[in-house]
N, C-alpha and C positions, 0 to 999 in steps of 0.2 A: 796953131796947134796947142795942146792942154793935156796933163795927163789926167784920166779919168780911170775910176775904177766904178766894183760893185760894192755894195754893200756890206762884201766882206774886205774890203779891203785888198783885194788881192783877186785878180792882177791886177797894174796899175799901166793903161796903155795910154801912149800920145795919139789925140783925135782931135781930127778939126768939131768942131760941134755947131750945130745950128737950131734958132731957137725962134721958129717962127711963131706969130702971134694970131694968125688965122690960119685957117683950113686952106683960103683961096692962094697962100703965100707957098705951100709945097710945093707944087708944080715945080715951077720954075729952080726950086732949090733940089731936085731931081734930075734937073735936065743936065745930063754933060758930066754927072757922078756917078761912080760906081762903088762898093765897099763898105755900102750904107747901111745904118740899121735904125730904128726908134727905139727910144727912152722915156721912159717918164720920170719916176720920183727917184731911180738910181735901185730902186732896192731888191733886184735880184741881187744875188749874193758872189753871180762872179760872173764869168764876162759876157752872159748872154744879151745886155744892152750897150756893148760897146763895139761900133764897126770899126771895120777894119781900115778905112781910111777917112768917114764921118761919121757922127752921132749927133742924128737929129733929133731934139728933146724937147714932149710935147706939152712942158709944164706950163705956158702960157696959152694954150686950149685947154681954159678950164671954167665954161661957162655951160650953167645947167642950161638947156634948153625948153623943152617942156614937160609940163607933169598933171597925170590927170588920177585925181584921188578917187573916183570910183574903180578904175582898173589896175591901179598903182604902176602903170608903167612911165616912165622916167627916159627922157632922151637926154644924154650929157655929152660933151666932148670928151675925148680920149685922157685929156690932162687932168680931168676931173678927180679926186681923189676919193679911197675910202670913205675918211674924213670928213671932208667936206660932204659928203652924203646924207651923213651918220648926225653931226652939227645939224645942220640944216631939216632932216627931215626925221628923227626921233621925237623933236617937239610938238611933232605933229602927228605922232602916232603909226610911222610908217620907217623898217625897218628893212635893210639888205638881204634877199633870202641867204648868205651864203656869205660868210667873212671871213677874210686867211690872219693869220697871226700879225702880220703889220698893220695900223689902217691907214699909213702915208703910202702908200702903193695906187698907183694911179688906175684909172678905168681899163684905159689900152694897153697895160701893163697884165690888171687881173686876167684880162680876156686872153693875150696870148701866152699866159703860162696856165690857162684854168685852174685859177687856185684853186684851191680847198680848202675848207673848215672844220669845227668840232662835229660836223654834222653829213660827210659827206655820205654815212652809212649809211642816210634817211634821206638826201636832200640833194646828191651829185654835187657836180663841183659850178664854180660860179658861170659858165658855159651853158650851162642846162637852165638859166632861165635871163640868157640876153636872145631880147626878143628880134635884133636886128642891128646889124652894124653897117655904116658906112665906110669904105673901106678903100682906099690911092692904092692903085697897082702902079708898078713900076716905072708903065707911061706917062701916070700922072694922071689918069683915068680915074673917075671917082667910081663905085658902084654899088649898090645895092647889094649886103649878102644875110639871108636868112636861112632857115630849117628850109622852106619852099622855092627862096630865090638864089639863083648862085648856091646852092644846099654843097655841091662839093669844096666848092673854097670856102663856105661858112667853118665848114666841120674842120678845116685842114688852118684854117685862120686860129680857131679856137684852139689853143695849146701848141700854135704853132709857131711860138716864140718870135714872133715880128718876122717871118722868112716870107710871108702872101704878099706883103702889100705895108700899109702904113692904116691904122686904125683910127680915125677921124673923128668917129660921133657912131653915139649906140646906143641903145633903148634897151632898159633892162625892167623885171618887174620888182616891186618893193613889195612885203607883205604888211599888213596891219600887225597893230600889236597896242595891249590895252594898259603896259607902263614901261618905262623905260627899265625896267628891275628883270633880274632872272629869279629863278629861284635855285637855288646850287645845293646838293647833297655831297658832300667828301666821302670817300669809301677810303680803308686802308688796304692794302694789298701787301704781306709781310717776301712776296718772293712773285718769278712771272707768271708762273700758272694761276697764282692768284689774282693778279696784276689780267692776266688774257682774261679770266675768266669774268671779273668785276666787270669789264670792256663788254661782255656779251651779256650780261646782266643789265647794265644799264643801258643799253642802244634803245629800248624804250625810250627812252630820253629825248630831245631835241638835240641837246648837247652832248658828248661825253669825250674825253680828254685825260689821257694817266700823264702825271709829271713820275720819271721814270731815273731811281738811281743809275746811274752807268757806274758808278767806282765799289757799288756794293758786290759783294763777294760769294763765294763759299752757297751757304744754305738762305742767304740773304736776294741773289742773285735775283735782279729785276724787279727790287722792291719799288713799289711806288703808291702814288696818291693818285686818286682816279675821282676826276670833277665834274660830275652831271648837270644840268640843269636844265630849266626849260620858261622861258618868257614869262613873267609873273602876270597876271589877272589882276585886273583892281582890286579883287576881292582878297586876295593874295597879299596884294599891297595892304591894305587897311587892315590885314590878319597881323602884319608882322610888325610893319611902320606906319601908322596912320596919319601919323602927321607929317611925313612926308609927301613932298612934291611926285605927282606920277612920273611926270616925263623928268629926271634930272639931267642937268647940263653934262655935256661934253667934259672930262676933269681937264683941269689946267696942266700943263706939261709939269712936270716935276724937275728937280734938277737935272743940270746938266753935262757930264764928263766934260771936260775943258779942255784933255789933252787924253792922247793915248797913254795908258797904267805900262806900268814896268811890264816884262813879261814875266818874270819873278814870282809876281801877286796871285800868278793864278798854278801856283803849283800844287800836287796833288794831297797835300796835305788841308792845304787852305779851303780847297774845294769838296774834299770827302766832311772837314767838318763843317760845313757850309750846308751839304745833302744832308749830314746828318741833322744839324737843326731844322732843316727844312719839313725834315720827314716828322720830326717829332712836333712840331708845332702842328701841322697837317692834322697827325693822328686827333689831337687835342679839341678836332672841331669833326670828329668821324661820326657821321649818320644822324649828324644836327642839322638841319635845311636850316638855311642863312637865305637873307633876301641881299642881294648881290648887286651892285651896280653894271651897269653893262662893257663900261669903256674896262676897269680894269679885268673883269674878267676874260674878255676876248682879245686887249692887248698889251697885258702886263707889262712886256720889257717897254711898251713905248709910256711908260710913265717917267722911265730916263733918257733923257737927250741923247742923242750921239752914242746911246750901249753901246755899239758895235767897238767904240773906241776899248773897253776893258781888255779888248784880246791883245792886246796892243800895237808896238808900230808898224810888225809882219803883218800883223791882219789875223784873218780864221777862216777856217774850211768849212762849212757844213755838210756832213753827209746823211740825205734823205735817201734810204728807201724805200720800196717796199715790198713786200713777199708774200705771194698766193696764201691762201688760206690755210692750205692742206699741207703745205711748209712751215708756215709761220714760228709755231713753238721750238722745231728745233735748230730750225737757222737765227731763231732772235737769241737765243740760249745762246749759241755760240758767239754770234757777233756781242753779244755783252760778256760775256767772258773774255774776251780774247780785248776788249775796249777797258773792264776793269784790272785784267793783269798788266794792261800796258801804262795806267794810272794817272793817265791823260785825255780828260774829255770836259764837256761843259757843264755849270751847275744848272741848265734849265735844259732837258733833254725831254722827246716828246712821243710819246707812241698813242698811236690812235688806229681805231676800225676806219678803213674805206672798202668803198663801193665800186660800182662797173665806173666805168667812164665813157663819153662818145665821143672828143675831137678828136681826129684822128693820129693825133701826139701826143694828150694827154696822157698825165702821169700816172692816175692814179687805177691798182686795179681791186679787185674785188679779195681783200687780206689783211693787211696791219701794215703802218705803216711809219718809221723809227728816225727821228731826224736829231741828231746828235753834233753839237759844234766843239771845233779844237782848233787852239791857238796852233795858227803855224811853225811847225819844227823844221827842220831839212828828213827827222827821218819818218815825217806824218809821212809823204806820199806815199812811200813802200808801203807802209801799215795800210792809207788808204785800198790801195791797189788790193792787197789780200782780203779786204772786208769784200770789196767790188765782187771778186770772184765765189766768195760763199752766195753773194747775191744771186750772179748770172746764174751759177747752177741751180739754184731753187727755184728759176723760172722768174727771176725778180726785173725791178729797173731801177734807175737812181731818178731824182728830179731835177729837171734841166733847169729849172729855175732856180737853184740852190747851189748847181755845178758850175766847176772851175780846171777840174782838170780828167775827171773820167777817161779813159781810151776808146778811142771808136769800137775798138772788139767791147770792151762794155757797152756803152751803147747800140751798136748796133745788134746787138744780143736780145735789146733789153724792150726795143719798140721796133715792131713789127710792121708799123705805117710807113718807116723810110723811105721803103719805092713808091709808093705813093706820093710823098710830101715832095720828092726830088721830081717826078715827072711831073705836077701842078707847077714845080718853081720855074721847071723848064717852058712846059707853056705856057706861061704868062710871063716869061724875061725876067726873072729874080734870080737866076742861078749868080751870075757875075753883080748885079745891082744892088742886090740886097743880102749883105755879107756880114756876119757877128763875127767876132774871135770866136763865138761857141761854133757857130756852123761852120765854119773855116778848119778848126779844130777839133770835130766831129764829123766833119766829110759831109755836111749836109747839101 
């Protein structure tokens, strides 16, 4: 036994862990267990990859299988990573339809929280273009699950947080793309109607993404920087940088936290002036196109090692929601208000447009959608708890990929496929087999 956590640090549970090196080694690491769940790179952010009496973790299946360049589909094992994708097959002109803010996030990780990207307004979430997964039910059964085969446990697997089965190898499609460059326009937004409004202005876009004050105030309330972009053209490239390399390499990791920060460092002084440079620098590049590299535009904080360590030795909470359309303005209104008078939140805070969704757990719905992190207090959860409930009333949900302690009454509020996902778990024996602190903890 070992204690393990999520990527926020918090919880931190004792689990046996297992870490087999083939697909054909599960089976038998099945037989005779129950409390079980998959893991990949660790990086949901609280305990949806840690079982409750093991945690099977699929980072040594992580061998691409095949790839065929006129159709761009891609079979990879589950341990496969963002990363390792992105490395590998940018140089060659072929890009992930669909990337979430980490890229150490493994395959069988992406698929059951169906992440999402700067683009899920145009593009769905990473679910909507895996064209087939292989996928261990409880028995140890391997099986076939697509749109056409096994279609109900496809849909119930995708965003269904490791609760079907154990995610083996999958086939996803890559799209072309003619440099490794985006092209990024900056918009200012001085408050959130400006901020929502930029948002619906540029969904044109491929990309679009507001970094969003939380500590700003008053007449200021939801100021932010709103980042478009869209895959550069060669012609694009030689417009801007010509003597650059089309395809640029993967960047090198950048420094690395060494140790968790005081929790001191991130008090709300430090941090409002922190937004405010942030903001002002922003403006300074507003409605200028930049030709952009790709790795830090899509995953900024992973240019430092170990981020997560800043929050420090507690750890941090993230709270994602997100909120119907027809809600949206006056529930983000309040939940930032009530976030800047409390004068505790993170300096990288995110709102973005999403779209429908189809796993039948998936997060995201068709609104805005606001993911905000805070080092842990003793009196965040009460605070949390009150943001929860402006949520549920507006028809909203939180992301279970991002959750650590929600209450089933949120939850169950908030996704409407439960009796569904619980009578799939039932017939195929995953009720008692396949168990997370989250689904334990959420009555799944």
């Amino acid at each position: 036994m070992s204690d393990l956590a999520g990527w926020g640090n918090y919880p931190r549970i004792p689990t046996e862990q297992l870490v087999p090196a083939r697909a054909e080694a599960i089976a038998p690491l099945l037989a005779g267990r129950s409390g079980l769940v998959a893991r990949g790179q660790g990086r949901a952010y609280g305990d949806a990859a840690l079982g409750m009496a093991t945690t099977l973790t699929s980072s040594r299946l992580n061998r691409m299988r095949r790839f065929d360049p006129a159709s761009g589909e891609l079979t990879v094992e589950a341990g496969v990573t963002i990363a390792d994708i992105l490395a590998t097959y940018v140089p060659r002109g072929f890009f992930l339809k669909v990337v979430p803010g980490p890229k150490f996030v493994s395959i069988g990780g992406a698929i059951a929280a169906d992440v999402h990207g700067k683009n899920h307004h145009r593009d769905g979430g990473f679910g909507d273009h895996v064209i087939a997964l292989r996928l261990m039910l409880p028995n140890g059964e391997i099986v076939t699950c697509s749109r056409h085969v096994n279609a109900e446990l496809f849909h119930a697997t995708v965003g269904g947080m490791g609760l079907t089965g154990i995610i083996v190898e999958a086939t996803l499609v890559l799209m072309p793309i003619e440099t490794g460059w985006l092209v990024q326009e900056t918009h200012v937004a001085e408050d959130l109607d400006a901020a929502m409004a930029a948002l619906e202005r540029t969904a044109a876009h491929t990309y679009s993404v507001a970094w969003i004050d939380c500590l700003a105030r008053g007449r200021a309330l939801g100021r932010s920087l709103i980042y478009a972009a869209d895959h550069a053209s060669a012609a694009d490239k030689d417009r801007f940088a010509p003597a650059r390399d089309a395809f640029p390499p993967q960047r090198r990791a950048g420094p690395s936290m060494p140790a968790f920060m005081p929790s001191f460092v991130l008090n709300p002084l430090a941090v409002r002036g922190f937004n405010a440079l942030y903001f002002r620098r922003g403006a300074r590049q507003a409605l200028t196109p930049q030709l952009v590299h790709w790795d830090p535009y899509f995953f900024p904080l992973d240019t430092i090692g170990h981020w997560n360590r800043i929050y420090g030795p507690r750890g941090f909470l993230q709270h994602q929601c997100v909120i119907p359309a027809a809600n949206a303005r006056r529930v983000l209104a309040e939940i930032l208000d009530r976030v800047a008078r409390r004068g505790s939140a993170s300096f990288l805070a995110v709102l973005k447009q999403l779209g429908d969704s189809h796993g039948l757990m998936s997060f995201p719905l068709r609104g805005y959608t606001l993911a905000m992190d805070f080092p842990i207090q003793d009196s965040l959860f009460d605070f949390l708890d009150e943001l929860d409930a402006i949520v549920t009333a507006a028809g909203g949900r939180l992301y279970l990929a991002k959750d650590a302690r929600q209450s089933r009454a949120t939850f169950a509020a908030g996704y409407a496929g439960l009796d569904g996902l619980r009578d799939i778990r039932r017939r195929i024996g995953a009720t008692d087999k396949l168990v997370s602190h989250l689904s334990a903890r959420l009555g799944i």
